[in-house]
Rosetta silent file (secondary structure, phi, psi, omega in degrees, C-alpha in Angstrom):
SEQUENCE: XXXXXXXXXXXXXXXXXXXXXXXXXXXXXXXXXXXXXXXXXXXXXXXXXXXXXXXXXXXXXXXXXXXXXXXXXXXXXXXXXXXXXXXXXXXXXXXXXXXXXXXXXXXXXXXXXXXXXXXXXXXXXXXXXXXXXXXXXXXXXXXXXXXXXXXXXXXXXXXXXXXXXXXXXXXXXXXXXXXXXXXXXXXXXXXXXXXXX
SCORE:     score description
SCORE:     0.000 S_00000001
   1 L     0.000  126.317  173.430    0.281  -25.187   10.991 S_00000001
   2 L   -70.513  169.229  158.896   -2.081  -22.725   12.707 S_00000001
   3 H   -32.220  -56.455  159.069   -4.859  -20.739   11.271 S_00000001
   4 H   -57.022  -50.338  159.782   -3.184  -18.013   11.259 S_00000001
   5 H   -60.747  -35.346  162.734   -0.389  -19.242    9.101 S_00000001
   6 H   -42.592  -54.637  153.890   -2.909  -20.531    6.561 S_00000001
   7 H   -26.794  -95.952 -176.992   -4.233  -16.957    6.327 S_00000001
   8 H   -17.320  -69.289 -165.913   -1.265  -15.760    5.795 S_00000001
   9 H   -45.927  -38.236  177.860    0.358  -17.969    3.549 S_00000001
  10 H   -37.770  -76.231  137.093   -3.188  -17.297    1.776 S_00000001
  11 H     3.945  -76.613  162.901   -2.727  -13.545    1.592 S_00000001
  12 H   -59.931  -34.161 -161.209    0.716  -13.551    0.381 S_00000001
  13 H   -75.760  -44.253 -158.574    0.158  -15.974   -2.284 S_00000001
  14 H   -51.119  -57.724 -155.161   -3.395  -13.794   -3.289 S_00000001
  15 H   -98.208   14.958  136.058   -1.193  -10.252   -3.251 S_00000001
  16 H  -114.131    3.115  168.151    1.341  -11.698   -5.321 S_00000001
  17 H   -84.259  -55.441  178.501   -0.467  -13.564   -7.999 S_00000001
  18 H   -46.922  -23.968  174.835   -2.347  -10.116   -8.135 S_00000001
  19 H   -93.914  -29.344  167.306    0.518   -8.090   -8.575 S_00000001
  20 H   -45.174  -44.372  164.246    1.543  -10.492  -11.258 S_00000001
  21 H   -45.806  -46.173 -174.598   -1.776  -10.022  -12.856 S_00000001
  22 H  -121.289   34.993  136.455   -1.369   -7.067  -13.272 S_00000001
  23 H   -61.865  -48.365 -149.793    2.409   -6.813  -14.365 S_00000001
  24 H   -83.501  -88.744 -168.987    1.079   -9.984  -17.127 S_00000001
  25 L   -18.045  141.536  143.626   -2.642   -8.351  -18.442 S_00000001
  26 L   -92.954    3.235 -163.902   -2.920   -6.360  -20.797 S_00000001
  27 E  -112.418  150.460 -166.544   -6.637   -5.728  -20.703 S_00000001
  28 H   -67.523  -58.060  173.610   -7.222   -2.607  -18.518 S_00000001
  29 H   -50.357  -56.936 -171.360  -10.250   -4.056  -16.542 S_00000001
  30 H   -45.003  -60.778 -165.906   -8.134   -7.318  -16.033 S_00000001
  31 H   -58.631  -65.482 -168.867   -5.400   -4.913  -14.599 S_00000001
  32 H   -47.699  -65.916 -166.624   -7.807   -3.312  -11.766 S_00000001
  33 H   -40.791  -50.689  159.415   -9.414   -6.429  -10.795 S_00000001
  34 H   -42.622  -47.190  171.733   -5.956   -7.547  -10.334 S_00000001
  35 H   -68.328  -76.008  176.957   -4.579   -4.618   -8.434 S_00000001
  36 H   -49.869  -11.619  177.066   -7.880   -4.836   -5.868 S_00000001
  37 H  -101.725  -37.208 -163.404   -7.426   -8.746   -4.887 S_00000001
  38 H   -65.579  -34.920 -164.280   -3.687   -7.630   -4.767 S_00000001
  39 H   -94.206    0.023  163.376   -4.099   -4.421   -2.596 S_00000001
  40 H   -84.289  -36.763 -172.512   -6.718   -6.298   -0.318 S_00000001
  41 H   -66.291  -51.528  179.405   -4.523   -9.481    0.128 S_00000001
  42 H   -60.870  -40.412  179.657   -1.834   -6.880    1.632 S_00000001
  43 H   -63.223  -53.839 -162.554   -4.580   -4.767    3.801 S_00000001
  44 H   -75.508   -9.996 -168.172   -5.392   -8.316    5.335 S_00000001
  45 H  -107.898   -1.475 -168.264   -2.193   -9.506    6.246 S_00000001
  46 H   -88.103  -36.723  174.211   -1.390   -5.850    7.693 S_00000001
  47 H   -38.347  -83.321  169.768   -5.171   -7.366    9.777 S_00000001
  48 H   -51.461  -14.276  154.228   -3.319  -10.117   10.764 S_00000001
  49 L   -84.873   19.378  161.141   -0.200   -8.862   12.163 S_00000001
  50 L    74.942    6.707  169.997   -2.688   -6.688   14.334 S_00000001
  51 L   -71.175   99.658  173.332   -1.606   -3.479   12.563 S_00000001
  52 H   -86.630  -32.619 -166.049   -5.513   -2.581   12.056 S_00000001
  53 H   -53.865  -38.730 -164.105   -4.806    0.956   11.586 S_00000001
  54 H  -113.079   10.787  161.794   -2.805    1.047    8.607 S_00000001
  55 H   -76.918  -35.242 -141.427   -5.158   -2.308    7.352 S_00000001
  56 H   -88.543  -51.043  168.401   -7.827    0.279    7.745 S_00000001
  57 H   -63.993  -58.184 -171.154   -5.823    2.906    5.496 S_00000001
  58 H   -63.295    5.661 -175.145   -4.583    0.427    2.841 S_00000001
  59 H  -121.152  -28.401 -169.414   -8.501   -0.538    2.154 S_00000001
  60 H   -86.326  -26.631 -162.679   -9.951    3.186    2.560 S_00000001
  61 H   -83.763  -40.337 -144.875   -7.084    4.886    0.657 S_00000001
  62 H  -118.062   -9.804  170.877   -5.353    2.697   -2.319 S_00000001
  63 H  -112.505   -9.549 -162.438   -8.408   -0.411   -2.629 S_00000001
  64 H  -106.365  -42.869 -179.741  -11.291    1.668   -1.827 S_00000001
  65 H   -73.476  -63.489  167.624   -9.751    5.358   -3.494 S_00000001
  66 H   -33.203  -48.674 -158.302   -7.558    4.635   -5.547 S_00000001
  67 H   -99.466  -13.211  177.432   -8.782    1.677   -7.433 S_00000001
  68 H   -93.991  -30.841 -177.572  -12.781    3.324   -7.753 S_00000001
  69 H   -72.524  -60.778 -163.357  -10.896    6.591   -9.409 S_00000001
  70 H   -43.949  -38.475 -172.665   -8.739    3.846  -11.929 S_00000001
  71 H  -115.873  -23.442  131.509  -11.792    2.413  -12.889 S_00000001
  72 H   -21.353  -72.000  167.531  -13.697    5.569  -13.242 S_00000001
  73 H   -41.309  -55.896 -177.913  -10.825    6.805  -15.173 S_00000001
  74 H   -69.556  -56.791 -166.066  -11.210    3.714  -17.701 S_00000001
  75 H   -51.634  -59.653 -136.144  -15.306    3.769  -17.931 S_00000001
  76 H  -107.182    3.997  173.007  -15.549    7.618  -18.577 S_00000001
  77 H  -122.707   23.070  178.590  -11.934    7.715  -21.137 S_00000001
  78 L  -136.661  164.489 -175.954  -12.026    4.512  -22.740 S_00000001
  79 L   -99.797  -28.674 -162.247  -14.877    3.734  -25.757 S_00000001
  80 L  -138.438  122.781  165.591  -14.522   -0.406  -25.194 S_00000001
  81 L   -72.018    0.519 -154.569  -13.786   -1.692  -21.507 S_00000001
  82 L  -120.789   28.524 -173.571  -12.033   -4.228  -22.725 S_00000001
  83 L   -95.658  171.432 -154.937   -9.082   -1.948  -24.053 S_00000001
  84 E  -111.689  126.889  170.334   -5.617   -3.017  -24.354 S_00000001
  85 L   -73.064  106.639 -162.257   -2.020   -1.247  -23.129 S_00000001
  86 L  -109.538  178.948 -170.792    0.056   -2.375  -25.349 S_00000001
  87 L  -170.079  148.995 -174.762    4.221   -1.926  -24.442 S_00000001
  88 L   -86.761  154.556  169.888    6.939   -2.350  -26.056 S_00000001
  89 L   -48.213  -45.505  178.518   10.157   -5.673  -25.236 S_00000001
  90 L   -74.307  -27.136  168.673   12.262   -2.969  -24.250 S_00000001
  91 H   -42.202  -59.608 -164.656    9.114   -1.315  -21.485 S_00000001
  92 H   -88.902   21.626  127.176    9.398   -4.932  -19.920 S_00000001
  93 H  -102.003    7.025  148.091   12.601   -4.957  -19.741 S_00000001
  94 H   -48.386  -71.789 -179.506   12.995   -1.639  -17.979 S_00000001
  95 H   -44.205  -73.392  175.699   10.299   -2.528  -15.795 S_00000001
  96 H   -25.669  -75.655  154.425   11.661   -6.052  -14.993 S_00000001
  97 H    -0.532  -69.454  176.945   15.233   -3.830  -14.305 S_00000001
  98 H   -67.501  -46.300 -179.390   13.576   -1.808  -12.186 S_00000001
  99 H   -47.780  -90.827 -158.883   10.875   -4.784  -10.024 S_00000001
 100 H   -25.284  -90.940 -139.892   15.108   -6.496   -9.604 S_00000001
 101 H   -45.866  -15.984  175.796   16.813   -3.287   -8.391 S_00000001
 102 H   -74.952  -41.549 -158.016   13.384   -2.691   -5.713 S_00000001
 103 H   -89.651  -24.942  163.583   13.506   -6.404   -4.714 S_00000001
 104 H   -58.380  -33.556 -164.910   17.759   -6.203   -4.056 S_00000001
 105 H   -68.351  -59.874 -167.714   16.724   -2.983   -2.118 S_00000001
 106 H   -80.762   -3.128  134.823   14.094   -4.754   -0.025 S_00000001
 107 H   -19.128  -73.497 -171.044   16.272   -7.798    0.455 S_00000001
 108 H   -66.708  -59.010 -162.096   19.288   -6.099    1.643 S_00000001
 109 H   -70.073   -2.610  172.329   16.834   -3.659    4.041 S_00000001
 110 H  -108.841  -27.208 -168.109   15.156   -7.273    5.790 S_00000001
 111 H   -83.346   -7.569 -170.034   18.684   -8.728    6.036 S_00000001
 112 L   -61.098  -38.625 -157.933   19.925   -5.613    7.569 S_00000001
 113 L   -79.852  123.175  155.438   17.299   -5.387   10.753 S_00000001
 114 L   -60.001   98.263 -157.596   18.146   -7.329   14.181 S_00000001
 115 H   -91.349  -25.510 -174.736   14.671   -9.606   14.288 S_00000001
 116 H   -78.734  -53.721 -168.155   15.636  -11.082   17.819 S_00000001
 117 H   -50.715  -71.315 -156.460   16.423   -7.250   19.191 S_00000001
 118 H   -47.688  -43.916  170.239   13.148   -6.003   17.753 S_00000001
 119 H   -58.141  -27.618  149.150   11.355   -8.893   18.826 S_00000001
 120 H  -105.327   28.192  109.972   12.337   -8.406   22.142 S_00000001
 121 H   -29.480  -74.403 -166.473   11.457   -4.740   22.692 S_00000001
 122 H   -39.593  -42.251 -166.432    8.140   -5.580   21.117 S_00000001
 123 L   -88.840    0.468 -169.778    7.586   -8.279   23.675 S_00000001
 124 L  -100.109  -12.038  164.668    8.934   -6.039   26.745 S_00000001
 125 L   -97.148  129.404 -159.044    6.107   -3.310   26.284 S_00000001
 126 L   -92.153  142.954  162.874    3.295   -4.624   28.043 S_00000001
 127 H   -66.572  -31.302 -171.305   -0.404   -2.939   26.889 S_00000001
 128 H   -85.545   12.857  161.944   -0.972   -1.726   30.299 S_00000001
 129 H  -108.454    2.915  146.189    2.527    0.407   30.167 S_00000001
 130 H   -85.754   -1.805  139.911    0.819    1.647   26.808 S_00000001
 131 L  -117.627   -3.811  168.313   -1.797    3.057   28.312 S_00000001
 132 L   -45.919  -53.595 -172.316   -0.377    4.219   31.284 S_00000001
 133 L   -45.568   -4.765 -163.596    1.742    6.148   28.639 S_00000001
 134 L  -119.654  162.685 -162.035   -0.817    8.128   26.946 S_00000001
 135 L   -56.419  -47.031 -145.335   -1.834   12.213   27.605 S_00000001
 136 L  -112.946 -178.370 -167.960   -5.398   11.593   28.352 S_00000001
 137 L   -88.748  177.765 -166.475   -7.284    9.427   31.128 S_00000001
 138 L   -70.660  -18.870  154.969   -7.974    6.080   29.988 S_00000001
 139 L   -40.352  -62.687  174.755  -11.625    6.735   29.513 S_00000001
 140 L   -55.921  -26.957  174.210  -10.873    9.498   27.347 S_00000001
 141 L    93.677  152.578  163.711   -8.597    6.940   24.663 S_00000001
 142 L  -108.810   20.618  176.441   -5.085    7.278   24.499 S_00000001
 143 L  -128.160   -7.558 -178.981   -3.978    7.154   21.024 S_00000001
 144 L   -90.984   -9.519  155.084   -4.704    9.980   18.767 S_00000001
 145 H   -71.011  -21.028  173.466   -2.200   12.370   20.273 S_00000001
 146 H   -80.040  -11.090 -162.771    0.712    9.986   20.605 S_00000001
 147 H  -110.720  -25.035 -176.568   -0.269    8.689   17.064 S_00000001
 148 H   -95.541  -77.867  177.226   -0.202   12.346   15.819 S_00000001
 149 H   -34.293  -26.707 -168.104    2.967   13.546   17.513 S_00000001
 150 H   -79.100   -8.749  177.927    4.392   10.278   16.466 S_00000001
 151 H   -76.041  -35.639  176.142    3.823   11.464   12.371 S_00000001
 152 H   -65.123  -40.373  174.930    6.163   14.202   13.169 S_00000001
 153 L   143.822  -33.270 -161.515    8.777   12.515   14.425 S_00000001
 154 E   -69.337  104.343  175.678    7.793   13.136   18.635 S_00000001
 155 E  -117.081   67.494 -174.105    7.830   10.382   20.911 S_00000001
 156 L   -78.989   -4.939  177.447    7.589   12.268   24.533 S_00000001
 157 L  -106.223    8.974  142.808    5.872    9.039   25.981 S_00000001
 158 L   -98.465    3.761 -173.161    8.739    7.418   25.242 S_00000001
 159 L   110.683    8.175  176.232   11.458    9.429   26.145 S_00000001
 160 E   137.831 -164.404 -175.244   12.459   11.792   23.301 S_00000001
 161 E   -80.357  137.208  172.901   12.238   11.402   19.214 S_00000001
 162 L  -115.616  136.791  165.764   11.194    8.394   16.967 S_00000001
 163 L   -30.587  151.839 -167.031   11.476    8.003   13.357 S_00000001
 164 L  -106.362  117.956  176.860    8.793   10.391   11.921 S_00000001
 165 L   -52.551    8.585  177.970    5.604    8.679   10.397 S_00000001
 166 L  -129.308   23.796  166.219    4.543   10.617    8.208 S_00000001
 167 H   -73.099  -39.194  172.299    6.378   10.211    5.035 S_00000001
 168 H   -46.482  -31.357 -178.830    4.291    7.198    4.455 S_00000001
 169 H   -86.669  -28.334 -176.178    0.889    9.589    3.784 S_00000001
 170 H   -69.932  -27.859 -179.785    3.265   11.996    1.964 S_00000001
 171 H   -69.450  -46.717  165.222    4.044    8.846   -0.076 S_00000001
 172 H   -58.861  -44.073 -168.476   -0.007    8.206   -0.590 S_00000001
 173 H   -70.413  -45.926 -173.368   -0.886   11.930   -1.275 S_00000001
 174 H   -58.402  -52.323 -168.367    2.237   11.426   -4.007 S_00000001
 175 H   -62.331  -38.298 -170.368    0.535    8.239   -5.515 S_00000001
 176 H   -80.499   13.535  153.036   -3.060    9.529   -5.959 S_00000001
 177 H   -83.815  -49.405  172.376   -1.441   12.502   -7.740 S_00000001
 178 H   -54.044  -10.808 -176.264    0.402   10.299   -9.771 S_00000001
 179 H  -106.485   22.241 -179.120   -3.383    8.103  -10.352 S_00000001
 180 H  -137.894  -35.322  171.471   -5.112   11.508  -11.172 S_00000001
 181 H   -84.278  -22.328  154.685   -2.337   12.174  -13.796 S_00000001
 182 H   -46.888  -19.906  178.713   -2.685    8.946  -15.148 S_00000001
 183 H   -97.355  -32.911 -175.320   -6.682    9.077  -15.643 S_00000001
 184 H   -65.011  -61.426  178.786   -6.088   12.939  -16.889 S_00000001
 185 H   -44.150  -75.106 -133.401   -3.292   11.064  -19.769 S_00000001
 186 H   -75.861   -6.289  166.356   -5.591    8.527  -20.378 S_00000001
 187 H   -66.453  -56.904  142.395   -8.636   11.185  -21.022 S_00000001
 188 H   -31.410  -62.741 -174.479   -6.598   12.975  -23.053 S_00000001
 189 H   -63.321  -21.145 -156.328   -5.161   10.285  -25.027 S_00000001
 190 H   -99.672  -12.331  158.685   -8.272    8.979  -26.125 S_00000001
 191 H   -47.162  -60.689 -174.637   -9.432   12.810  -27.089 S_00000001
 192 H   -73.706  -13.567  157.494   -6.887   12.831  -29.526 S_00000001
 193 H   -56.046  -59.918 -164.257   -7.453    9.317  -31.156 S_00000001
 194 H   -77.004  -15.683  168.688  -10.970   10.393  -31.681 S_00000001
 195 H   -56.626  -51.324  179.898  -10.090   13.761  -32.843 S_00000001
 196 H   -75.621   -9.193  169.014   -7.540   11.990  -35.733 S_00000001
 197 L   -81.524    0.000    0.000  -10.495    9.544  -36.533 S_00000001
């Protein structure tokens, strides 16, 4: 086994004991701590498969943004840092419900893809026909207009239209609205405890 695979395997096991941590905790603090070695274990293995770009995003957006507003959100809305969620046998078995019907989804969607086809595409673009390929001279860098056209959907250095990239940020801009109504609830909630106290 190479280095690399060690990593890996390392990684994966890291970002899923973390998202079990924080499926299992119940202590708030517990929960973050959890969520950051989980959303770092994934940003590293996106390192190792040489995406750095979107390693780069998963650490500035959802471990570095995300996870300092979450724990804002508890220190300046919670009275004890140590506070507890508590949920009911039927929440976890919604939730559980829900984890299955995601993990059937992403199941079916791995067995679906032709891994020899992609894998040989992948290995038939060379880097030096990816920069031939790009607008500006090589001096100049070649990737943020092909990387920008390419959110839309535009792939003119390839020959016509690509899937469009940029649902994935519309998918980020949705979660840290969904983490800003979640610290705004949790602000809230604990007004109105101390109000009824």
């Amino acid at each position: 086994m190479s280095g690399e695979q060690i990593l890996f395997w390392l990684f994966a096991i890291l970002a899923c004991a973390g998202a079990i941590g924080v499926v299992v905790n119940q202590v708030v603090v517990r929960m973050a701590v959890s969520l950051i070695v989980c959303l770092a274990s994934v940003s590293a293995l996106f390192f190792l498969q040489n995406a750095d770009f979107v390693g780069a995003v998963q650490l500035m957006v959802y471990v570095g943004g995300t996870i300092i507003l979450l724990i804002f959100g508890i220190m300046l809305t919670s009275s004890s840092p140590f506070s507890k969620i508590e949920s009911s046998p039927a929440e976890g078995f919604l939730a559980a419900g829900i984890g299955a019907l995601f993990l059937a989804i992403i199941a079916f969607t791995v067995t679906q893809v032709n891994w020899e086809q992609q894998s040989a595409m992948v290995s038939a673009v060379s880097p030096t026909h990816a920069v031939e390929s790009g607008y500006n001279p090589e001096a100049d860098g070649n990737t943020s207009r092909p990387l920008a056209m390419s959110f839309l959907g535009l792939r003119p250095d390839q020959g016509g239209n690509a899937p469009g990239y940029l649902l994935p940020f519309e998918i980020v801009s949705v979660h840290l609205l969904v983490v800003l109504v979640g610290a705004a609830y949790l602000a809230r909630t604990k007004r109105r405890a101390a109000s009824e106290a």
